[in-house]
N, C-alpha and C positions, 0 to 999 in steps of 0.2 A: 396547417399541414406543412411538415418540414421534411421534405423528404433526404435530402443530404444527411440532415441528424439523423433520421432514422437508419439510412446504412450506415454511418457514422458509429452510431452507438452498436451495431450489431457489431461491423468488423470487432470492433475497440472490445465487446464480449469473448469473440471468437479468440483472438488475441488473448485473454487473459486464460483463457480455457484451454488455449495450447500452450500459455506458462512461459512467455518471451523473459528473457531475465530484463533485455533493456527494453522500456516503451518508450514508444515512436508514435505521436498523433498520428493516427490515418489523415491525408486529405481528400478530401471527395471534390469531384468535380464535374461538374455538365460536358457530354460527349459535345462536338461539333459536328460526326457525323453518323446515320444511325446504325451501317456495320458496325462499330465499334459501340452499340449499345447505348444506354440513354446515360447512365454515370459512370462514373472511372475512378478506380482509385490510385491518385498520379503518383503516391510516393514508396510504392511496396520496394522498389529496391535500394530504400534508402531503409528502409523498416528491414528489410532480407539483411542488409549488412552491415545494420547498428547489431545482428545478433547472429550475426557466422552464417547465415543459411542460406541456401539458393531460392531465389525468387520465385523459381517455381513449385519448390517443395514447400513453400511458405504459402503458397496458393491455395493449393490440394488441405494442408491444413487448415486453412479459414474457411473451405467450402463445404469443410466437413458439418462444421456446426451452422452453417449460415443458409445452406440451397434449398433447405426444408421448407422455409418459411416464407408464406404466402404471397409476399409482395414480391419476388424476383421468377421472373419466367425463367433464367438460363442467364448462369455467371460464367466467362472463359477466360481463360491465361492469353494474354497475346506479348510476345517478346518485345523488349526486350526483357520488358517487368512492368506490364498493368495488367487489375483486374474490370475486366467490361461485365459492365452489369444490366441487364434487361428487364425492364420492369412487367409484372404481370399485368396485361389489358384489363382485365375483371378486375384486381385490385385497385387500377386507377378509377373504375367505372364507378367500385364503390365510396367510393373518398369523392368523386362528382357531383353524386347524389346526396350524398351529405353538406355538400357546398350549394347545392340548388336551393335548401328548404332554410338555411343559414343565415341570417341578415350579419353575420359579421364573417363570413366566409371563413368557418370553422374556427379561426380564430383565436385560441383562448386568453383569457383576462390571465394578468402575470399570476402567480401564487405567495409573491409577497408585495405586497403593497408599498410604495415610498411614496414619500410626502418628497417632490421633487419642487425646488422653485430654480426655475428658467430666466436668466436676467439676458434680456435684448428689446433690440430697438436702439433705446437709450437715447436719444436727440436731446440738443441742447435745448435750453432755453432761449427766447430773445431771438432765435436764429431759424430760419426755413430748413427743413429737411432736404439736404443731399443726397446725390447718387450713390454717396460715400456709407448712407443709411442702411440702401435698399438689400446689402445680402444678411446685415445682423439681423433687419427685421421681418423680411419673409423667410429664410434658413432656419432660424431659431422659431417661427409661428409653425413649421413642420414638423420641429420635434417635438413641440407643445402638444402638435394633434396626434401623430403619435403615439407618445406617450398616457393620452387620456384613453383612446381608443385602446391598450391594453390596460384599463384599469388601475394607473397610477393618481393619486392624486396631485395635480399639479397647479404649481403656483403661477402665475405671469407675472413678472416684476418689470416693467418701463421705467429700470432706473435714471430718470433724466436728470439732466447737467441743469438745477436748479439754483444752487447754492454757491458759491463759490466767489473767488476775486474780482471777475467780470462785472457778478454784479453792483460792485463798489464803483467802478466806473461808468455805468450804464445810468446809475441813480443818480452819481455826481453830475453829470451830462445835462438827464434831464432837469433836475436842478438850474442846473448853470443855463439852461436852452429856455426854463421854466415855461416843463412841456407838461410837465403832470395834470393841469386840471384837463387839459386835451385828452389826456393818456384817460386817465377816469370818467370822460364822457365818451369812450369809443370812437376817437375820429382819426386815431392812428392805429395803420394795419402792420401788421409783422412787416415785410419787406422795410415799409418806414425804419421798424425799430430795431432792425438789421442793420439799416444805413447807420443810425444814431449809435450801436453799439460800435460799430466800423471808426466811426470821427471820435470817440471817444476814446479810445484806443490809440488813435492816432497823437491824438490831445495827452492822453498819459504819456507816451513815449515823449512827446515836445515840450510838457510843462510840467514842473516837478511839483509847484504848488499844487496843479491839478490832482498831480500821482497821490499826493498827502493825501488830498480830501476824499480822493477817492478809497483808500486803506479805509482813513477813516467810516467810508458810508458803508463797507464790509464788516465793519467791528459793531457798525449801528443796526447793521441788519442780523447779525449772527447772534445781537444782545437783545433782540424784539423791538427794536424801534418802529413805534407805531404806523407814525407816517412812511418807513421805508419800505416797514412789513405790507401795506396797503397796497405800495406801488409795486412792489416786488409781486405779489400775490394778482394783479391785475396782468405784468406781463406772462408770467405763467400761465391765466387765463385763455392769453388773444394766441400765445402760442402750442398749445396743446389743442383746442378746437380746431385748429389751420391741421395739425396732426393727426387727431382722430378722423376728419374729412380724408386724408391722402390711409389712415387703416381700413377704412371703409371700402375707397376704391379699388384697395388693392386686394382687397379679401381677408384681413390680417385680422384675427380674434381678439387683438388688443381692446381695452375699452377704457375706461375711465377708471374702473376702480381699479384696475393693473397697475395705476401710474402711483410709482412707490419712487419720489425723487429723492434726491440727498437732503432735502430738509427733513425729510419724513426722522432721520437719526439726528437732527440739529440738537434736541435737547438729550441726548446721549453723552457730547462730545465731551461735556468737561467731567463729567463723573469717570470716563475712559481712560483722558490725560491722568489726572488724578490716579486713579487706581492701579494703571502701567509705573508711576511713579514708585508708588508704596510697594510694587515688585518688584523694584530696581530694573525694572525693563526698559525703563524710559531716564535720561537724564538733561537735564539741563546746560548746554552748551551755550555759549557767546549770545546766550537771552535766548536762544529757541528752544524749544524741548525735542531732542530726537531721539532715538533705537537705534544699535548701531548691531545687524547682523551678521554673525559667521558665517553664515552658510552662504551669504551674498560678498564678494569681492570687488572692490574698484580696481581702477586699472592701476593700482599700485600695489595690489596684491593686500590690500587694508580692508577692514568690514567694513561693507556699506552702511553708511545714515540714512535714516528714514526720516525725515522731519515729518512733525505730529504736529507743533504751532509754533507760529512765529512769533519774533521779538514783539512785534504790537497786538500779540494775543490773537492772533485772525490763524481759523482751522485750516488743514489743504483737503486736499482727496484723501488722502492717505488716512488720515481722523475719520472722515467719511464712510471709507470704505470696511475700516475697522468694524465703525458703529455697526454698518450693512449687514456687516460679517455675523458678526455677534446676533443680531435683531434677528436674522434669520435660523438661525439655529433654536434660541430661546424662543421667540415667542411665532416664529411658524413654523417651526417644529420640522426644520427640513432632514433628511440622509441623505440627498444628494442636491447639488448644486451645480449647476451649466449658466456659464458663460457665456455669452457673444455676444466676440469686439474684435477689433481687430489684433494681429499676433504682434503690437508695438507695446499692449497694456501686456504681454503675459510677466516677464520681472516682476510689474508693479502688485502684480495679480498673487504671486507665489511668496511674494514679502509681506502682503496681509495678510493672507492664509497662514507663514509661519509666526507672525505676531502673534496672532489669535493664537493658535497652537500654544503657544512660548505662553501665553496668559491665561490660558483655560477656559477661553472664550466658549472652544469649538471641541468637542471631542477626535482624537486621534482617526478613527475611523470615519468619520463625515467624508462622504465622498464629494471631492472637488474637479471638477473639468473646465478647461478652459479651452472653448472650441472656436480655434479661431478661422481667418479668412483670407484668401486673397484678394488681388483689386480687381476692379474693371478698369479695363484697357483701350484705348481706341486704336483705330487701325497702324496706325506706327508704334504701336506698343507702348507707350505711353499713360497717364492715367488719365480718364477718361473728362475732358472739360471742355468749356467751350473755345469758340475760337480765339476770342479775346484774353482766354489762361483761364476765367474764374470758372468755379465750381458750377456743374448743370445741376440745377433743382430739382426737387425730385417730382415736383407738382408738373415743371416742364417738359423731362423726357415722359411720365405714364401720358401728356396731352398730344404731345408727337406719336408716342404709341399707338392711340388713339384714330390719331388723324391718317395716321398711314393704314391703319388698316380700314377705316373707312374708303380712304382712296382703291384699297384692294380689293372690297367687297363691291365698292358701285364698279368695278370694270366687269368685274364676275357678273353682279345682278344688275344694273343702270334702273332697273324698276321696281325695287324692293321699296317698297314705303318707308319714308323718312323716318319714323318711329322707329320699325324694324331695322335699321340700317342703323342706327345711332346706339339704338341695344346692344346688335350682334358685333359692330364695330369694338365698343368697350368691354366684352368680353371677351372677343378674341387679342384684340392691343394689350389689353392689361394680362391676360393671361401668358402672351408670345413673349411678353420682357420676364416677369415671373420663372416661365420654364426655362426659358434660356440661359439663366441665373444658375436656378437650382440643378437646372442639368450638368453645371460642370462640378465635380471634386472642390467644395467648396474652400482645401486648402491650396488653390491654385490659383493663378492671376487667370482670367481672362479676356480677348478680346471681344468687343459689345460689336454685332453687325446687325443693323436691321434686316437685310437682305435674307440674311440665313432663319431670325429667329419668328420671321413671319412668310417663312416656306410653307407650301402644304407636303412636302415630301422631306423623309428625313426624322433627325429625332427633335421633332419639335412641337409647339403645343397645338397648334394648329393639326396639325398630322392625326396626333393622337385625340383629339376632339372630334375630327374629320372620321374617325375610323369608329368611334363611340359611336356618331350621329347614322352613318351606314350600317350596323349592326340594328340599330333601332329602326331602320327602314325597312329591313329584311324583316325583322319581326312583325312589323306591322302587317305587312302584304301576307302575312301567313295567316289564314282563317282558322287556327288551330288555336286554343289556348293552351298557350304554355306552361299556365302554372299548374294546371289542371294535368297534365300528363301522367300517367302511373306507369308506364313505360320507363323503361332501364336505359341507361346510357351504354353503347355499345361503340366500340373502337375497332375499326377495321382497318382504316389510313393510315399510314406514315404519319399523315399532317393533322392527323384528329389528333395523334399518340403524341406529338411533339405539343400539341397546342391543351393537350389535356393535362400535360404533366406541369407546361406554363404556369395556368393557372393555380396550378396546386401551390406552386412555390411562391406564392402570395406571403403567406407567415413569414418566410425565410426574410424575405427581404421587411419587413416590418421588424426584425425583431434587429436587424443589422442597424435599422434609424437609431431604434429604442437604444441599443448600445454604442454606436457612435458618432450618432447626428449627422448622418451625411445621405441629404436627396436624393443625391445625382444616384444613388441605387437604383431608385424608385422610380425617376426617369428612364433609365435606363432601362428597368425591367416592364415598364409599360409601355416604351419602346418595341421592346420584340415582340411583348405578348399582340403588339396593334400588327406586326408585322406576321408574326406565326397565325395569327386569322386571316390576314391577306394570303399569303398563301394556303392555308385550309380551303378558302373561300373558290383559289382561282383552280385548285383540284380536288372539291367537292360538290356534288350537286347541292346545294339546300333544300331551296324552295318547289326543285323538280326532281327531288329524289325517287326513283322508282317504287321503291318500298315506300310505304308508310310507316313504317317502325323506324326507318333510316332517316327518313325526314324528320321525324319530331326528335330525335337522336340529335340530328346535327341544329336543328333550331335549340336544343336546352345548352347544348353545347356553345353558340352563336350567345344567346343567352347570358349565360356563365362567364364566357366575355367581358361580354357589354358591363355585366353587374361588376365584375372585376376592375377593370376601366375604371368605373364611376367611383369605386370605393376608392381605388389608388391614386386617381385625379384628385379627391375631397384631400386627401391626407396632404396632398399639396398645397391645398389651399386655390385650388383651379375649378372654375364652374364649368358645367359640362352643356351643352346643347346636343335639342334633340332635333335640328333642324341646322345644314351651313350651306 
């Protein structure tokens, strides 16, 4: 149910039936307070005088064709130029009751289907997952849910940092360290092979002989060399299972067959070189082969180069992401495609796209989005690390998470059984970092505070769990079966009417993800919806309603809630409790 679109679409009717020469989108908007009606349309006097006319004689004309119909109690003019709009009670009642008996809370599946693939996460190889991970890969698991829950078919793509120069040096290393029969009997853990990718690195920059051999073990691995393919294929191994353990705790739908890394296009890469060639899309410079695009400028005002392969035949990203580009359109068959990374790859992102385009990889219409992110912050506004500078892990902060809300549950309970406490601890920790994430506008920096994102008051995950688990308390202690009622929902309050139209606008905000990836809606709308129950709650009777028809009224209503809550919570990716 969308109720915005639906005045939406009627003004925008009325409007055409009164024959405006210029159109002007109506905007609709939610009152803040209820004299002035439950919606507004803010922009009529910008619509009155894109077409010569008085705001108010522009009114009288839309209410001619619009006051008939059934969902508006009473539309009025209030100066200096809006129209307030009132919703019928009986009309919300019925759109209630249709949400009661609903398991997808009326909901509907899109009417055109896309084959959508989603690329996030993405973590490297060789390397521990960072803080720096955690908004591509819970942000981008939200539109993932999303999008299936309206009936899209969607891909999961964990394009990981598999392939690439590093690993020339990481092999050369173990080589040189001759660590590999170690590495092949499991006795080195990631961290370790973190450390070893660290000194090797260090060792390229200081020893040039090393840097040779290491190109070289990139041209060994990119050409199938067995024993490198071995070793290489073993760190991938130790470092995706360290990975799927942190999807796990975090709630993230990633799994194993998702993980689509750059080797997955290794054997693409020379047939691509090759064929951009015979296009004249690609040319051969000073021994590399590059693309040099117009549409992209250096700071000399010159078309940028894309280098595709280097003088010793070794691929970059750019080959890579081509292959990417291509694989996914042919062979799974995507119309649309979402990104998330951070906004440093978008260039990199819009030069493959137009490659592809330029070679006919991708058709013209393929839709492409690149939905990026800003950082976390710590309290000096800074990006968020520890206090020695390095990167906090991402295994470290979800285990502090963790521990601090245990510490905030045994002051609450001190007698909660261990069990029980170690549960409710990690679902509330892992969920309070989660929300506080996806609560902000994902293209903004944010500051990371524990204080704030394991409040119980406020818009936070905590709060809204807190207000699930109370809805579910009130239902219990009511000897009525709810589902059983044949009873009609009736609206008499202010705060029944405010919290009934809430939950109607459930669609609205799902269809807002669907089209631009951004949570913090859906925080934010399960925000007030926890809040518009708290007030319903603290000025209506429920459970001691004098009527009987009023009571099981406001329990289906209580209800409808709670069920809303849980659906909105899941799309998060947030587990819910029926007990805090």
């Amino acid at each position: 149910m969308n109720i915005k679109y639906i005045i939406k679409k009627d003004i925008e009717q009325a409007l055409i039936k009164i024959n405006l020469k210029n159109y002007y989108e109506p905007l609709i908007v939610a009152t803040k307070k209820i004299e002035f009606g439950n919606y507004q349309v803010d922009n009529l006097i910008k619509i009155a005088s894109k077409n010569n006319i008085e705001p108010y004689n522009l009114y009288t004309k839309i209410i001619f064709f619009i006051e008939k119909n059934n969902i508006y109690k009473k539309i009025i003019f209030s100066y200096p130029g809006f129209i307030n709009i009132f919703i019928e009670k009986k009309w919300l009642s019925e759109k209630l009751e249709k949400l009661f008996i609903s398991s997808r809370l009326c909901v509907k599946h899109v009417s055109s289907r896309k084959t959508i693939v989603v690329d996030y996460s993405s973590p490297n190889i060789a390397k521990e997952m960072h803080v720096g991970h955690l908004r591509s890969t819970i942000i981008g698991d939200v539109t993932v849910r999303t999008l299936e829950f309206l009936g899209h078919h969607v891909i999961r793509a964990n394009h990981i940092g598999d392939w690439g120069t590093q690993f020339g040096m990481l092999l050369a290393y173990l080589k040189y360290k001759k660590l590999e029969k170690k590495l092949k009997e499991n006795l080195i853990s990631l961290k370790e092979i973190e450390n070893f990718y660290c000194k090797s690195k260090e060792k390229c920059d200081l020893d040039k002989d090393f840097e040779k051999e290491s190109r070289k073990y990139v041209v060994k691995l990119q050409s199938g060399d067995d024993q490198c393919y071995s070793t290489w294929k073993k760190l991938v191994k130790i470092t995706m299972n360290h990975n799927y353990k942190i999807y796990e705790k975090l709630n993230i739908t990633l799994k194993k067959q998702h993980t689509m890394g750059e080797s997955l296009y290794s054997d693409m890469l020379s047939d691509i070189i090759k064929d951009l060639k015979e296009k004249k899309i690609a040319i051969e410079k000073n021994g590399a082969t590059m693309i040099f695009l117009n549409e992209f400028k250096n700071k000399l005002g010159e078309p940028m180069g894309v280098v595709i392969q280097k003088k010793d035949k070794a691929f970059l990203y750019s080959t890579t992401d081509i292959a990417c580009l291509k694989y996914r359109y042919e062979k799974l068959h995507a119309n649309r495609i979402i990104y998330y990374t951070d906004a440093r790859q978008h260039q990199h992102l819009l030069q493959i796209w137009t490659i592809c385009r330029k070679a006919d990889y991708i058709p013209q219409d393929l839709l492409f989005e690149h939905h990026t992110f800003g950082m976390m912050l710590s309290k000096n506004k800074r990006p968020f690390k520890t206090r020695d500078g390095n990167t906090i892990k991402l295994t470290e902060l979800l285990d502090e998470a963790i521990n601090r809300a245990k510490d905030l549950i045994y002051q609450k309970k001190p007698n909660l059984p261990k069990k029980k406490l170690v549960k409710l601890a990690n679902i509330i920790g892992i969920s309070a970092v989660k929300y506080s994430d996806l609560s902000k506008n994902r293209n903004t920096n944010y500051i990371f505070d524990w204080d704030t994102m394991l409040n119980f008051e406020g818009n936070t995950s905590p709060y809204i769990q807190y207000a699930y688990t109370r809805i579910i308390s009130i239902l219990k202690k009511s000897t009525i079966q709810i589902r059983k009622f044949s009873e009609k929902i009736h609206l008499t309050n202010n705060s029944e009417i405010k919290l009934a139209i809430k939950i109607l606008e459930f669609e609205e905000i799902i269809l807002i993800i669907e089209k631009k990836g951004t949570p913090h809606v859906m925080c934010n709308y399960l925000y007030e919806l926890a809040t518009y129950f708290s007030n319903f709650y603290e000025n209506c009777s429920i459970l001691f309603a004098k009527k009987i028809k009023t009571r099981k009224s406001r329990l289906k209503l209580s209800f409808l809630t709670a069920k809303t809550l849980k659906k909105g919570l899941n799309i998060l990716g947030i587990k819910i409790l029926k007990k805090m």
